[in-house]
C-alpha positions as CSV (number, residue, x, y, z in Angstrom):
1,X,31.5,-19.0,5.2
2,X,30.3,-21.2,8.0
3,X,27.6,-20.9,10.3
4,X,29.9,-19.9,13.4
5,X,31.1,-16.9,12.0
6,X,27.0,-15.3,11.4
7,X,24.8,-17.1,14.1
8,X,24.2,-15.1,17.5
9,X,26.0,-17.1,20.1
10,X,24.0,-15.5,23.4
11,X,20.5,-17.4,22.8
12,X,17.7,-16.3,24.7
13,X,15.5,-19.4,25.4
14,X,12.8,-20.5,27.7
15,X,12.1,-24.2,30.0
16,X,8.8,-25.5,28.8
17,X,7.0,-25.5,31.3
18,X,7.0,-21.5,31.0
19,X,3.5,-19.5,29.9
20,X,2.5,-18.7,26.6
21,X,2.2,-15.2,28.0
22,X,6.6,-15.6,29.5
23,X,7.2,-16.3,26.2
24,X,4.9,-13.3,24.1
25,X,6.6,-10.7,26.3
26,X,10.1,-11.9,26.4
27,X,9.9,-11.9,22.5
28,X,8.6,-8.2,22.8
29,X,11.1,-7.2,25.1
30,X,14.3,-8.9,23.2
31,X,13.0,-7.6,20.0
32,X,13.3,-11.2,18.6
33,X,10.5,-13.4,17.1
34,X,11.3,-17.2,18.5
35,X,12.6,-18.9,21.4
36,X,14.1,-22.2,21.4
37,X,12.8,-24.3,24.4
38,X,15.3,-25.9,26.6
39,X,15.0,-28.7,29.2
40,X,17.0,-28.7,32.5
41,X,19.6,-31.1,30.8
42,X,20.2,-28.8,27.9
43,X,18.3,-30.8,25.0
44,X,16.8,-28.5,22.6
45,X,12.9,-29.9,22.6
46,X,11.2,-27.1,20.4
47,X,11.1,-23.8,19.4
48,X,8.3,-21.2,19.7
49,X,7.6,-18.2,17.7
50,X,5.3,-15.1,16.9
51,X,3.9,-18.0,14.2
52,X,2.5,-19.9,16.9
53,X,1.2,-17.7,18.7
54,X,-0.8,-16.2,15.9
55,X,-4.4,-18.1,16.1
56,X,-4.9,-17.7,20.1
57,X,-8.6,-17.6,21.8
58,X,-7.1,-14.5,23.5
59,X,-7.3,-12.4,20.8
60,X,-10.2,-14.1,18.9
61,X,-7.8,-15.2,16.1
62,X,-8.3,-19.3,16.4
63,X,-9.5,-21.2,13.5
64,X,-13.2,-22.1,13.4
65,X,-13.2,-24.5,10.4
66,X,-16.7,-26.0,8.7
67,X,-17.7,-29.1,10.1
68,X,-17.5,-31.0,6.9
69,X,-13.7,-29.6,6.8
70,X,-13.2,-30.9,10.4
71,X,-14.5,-34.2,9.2
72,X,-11.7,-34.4,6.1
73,X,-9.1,-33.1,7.7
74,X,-9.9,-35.5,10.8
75,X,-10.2,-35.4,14.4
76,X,-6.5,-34.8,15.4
77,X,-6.0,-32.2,13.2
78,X,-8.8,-30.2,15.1
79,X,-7.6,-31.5,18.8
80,X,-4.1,-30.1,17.7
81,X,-5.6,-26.6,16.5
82,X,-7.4,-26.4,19.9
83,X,-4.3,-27.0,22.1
84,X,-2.1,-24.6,19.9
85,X,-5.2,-21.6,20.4
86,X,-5.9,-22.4,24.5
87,X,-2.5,-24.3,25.5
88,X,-1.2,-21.9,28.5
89,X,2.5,-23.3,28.5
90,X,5.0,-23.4,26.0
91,X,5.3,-27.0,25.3
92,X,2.0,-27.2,24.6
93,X,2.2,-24.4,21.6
94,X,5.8,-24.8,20.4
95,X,7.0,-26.4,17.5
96,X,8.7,-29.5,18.1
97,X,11.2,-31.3,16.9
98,X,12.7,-28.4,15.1
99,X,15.3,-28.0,12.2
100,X,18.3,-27.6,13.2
101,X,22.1,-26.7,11.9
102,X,25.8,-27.9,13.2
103,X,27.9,-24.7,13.8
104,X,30.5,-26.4,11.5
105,X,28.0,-26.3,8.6
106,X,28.1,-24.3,5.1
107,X,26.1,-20.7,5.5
108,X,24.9,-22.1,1.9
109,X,23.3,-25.2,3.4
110,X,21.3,-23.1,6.5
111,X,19.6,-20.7,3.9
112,X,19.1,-24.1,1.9
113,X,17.2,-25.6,4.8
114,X,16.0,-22.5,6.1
115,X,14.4,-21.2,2.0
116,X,13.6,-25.5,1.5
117,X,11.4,-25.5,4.8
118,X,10.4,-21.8,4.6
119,X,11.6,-21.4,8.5
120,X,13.1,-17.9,9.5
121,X,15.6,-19.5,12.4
122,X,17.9,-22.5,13.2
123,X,18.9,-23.6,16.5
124,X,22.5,-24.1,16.2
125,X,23.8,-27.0,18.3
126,X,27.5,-28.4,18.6
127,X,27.3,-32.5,19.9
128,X,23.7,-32.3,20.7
129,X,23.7,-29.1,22.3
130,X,22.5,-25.6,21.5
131,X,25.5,-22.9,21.1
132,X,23.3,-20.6,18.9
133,X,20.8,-19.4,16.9
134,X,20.9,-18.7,12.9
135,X,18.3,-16.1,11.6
136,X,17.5,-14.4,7.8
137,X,19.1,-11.5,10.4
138,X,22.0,-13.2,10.7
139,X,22.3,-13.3,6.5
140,X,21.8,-9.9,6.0
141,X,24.1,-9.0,8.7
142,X,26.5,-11.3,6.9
143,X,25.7,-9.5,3.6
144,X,26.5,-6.3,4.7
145,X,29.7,-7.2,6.6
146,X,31.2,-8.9,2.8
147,X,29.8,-7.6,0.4
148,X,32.3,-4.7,-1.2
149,X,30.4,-2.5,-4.1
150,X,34.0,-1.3,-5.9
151,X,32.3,1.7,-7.5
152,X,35.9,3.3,-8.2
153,X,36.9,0.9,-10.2
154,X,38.5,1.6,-13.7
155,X,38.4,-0.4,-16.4
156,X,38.6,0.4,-20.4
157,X,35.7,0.1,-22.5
158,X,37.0,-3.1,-24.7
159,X,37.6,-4.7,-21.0
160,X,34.7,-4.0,-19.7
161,X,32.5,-5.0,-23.1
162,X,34.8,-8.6,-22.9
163,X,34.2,-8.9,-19.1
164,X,30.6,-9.1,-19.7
165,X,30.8,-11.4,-22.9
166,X,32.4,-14.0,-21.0
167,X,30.6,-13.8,-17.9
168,X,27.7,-14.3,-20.6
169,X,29.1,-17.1,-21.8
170,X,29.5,-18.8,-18.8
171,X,25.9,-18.8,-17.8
172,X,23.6,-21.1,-18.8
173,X,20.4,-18.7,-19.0
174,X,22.3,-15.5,-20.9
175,X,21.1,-15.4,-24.6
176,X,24.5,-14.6,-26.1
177,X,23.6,-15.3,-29.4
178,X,20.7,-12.7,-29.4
179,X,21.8,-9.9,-27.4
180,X,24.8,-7.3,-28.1
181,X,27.0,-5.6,-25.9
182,X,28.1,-2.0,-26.4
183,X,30.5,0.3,-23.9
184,X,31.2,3.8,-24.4
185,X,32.8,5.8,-21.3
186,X,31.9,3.0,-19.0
187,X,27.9,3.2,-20.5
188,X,26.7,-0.4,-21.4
189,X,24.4,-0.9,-23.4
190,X,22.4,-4.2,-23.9
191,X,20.6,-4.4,-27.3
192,X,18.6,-7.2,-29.1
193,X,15.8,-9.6,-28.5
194,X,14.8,-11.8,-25.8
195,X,12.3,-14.7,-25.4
196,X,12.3,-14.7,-21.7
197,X,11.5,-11.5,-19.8
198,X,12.9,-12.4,-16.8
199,X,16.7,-13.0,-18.5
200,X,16.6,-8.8,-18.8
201,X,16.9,-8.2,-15.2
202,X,19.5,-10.8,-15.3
203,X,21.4,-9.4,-17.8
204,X,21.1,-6.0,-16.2
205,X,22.7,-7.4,-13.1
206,X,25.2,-8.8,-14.7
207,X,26.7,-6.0,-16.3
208,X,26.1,-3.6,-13.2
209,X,28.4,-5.8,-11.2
210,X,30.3,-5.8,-13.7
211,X,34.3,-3.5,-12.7
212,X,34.0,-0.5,-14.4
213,X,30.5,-0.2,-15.3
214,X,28.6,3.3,-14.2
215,X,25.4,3.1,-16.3
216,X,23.5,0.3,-18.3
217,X,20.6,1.3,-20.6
218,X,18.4,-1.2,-21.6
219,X,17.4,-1.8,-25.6
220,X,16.3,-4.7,-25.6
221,X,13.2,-6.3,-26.7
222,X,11.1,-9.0,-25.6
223,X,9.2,-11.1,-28.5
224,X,6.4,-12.9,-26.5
225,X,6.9,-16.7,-28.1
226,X,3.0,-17.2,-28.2
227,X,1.6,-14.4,-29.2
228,X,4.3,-12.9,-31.3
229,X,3.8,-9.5,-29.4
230,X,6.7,-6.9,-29.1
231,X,7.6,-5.4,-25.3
232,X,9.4,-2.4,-25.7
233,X,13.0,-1.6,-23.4
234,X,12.1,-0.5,-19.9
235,X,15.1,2.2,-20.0
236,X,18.4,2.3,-17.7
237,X,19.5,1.8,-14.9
238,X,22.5,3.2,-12.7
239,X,25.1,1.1,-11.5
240,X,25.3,0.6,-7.9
């Protein structure tokens, strides 16, 4: 899937030399929580958001560091933190210089960028221009739209018990050797011992998703490798 087919293609966005206040109620009012900033020409220069707006003299919310942390930190971190909290226009808040995505690009490598530089939006731009905006929205929008939950599927109990075995098989972090697989009228049931808590969820997942599968019950234990000490099975689960 490529960016084009999730982003939103009518961006709202805002000149620079707008007001902090422009921008707080056009955000309100479009229900969205940044605006890229545009110049006349069309060259993306920044983007502001709710995140930016957060530590404002309006509201009492700016930083007011120690002065022995204003002396580490230095003298132009502290000028910046001032002109983020009383700047009046938006190019004197925004963040500049903002990541940014081709249209043409993977989905999988904007919610690598986006997760890698915990940022919730990427200006989407086509030979140095802006012809959209991808958001975590966006993903879940796409989510919904392809992901297809087959819950009428039919499968035997052998089939389904094999299915899971070598989808087991194939991944790296599935204990195979230490956990057995049981079906009975499309039930599974995951028994045996674990070393790492965190591979029972897993293993949960990848049976519900699994064609076939109504119901997985949980046996299994986890063996603490330190301490020796014994967590009992949390129970089932339903398949979704």
């Amino acid at each position: 899937m490529k960016v084009k087919d999730v982003m939103t293609r009518r961006v709202v966005a805002l000149p620079p030399n707008s007001t902090v206040l422009e921008a707080a109620g056009l955000m309100l009012k479009r229900r969205i929580s940044g605006l890229p900033v545009i110049e006349v020409n069309g060259e993306l220069i920044g983007i502001v958001t709710e995140g930016d707006l957060l530590r404002r003299s309006e509201t009492a919310t700016e930083k007011h560091r120690p002065r022995w942390l204003q002396f580490l930190l230095g003298p132009g971190r502290a000028a910046e933190e001032f002109t983020r909290a009383h700047g009046r226009r938006v190019e004197e808040v925004m963040t500049q210089s903002p990541y940014t995505i081709t249209e043409e690009a993977d989905l999988e490598d904007a919610v690598t960028l986006m997760e890698g530089h915990n940022v919730k939006r990427l200006p989407v731009m086509r030979n140095n221009k802006l012809v959209g905006i991808l958001s975590r929205a966006n993903v879940l929008r796409a989510l919904l739209k392809t992901a297809k939950y087959d819950k009428a599927s039919v499968a035997s109990d052998q089939a389904i018990r094999l299915s899971i075995l070598e989808q087991m098989e194939k991944s790296a972090w599935a204990p195979t050797a230490m956990v057995d697989v049981s079906v009975e009228k499309g039930v599974v049931t995951l028994s045996g011992t674990l070393l790492d808590d965190r591979d029972r969820a897993a293993l949960q997942v990848l049976a519900e998703n699994t064609a076939g599968v109504t119901k997985v019950r949980d046996n299994m234990v986890w063996v603490e490798p330190w301490s020796g000490t014994i967590i009992e099975p949390k129970g089932q689960v339903e398949a979704a």
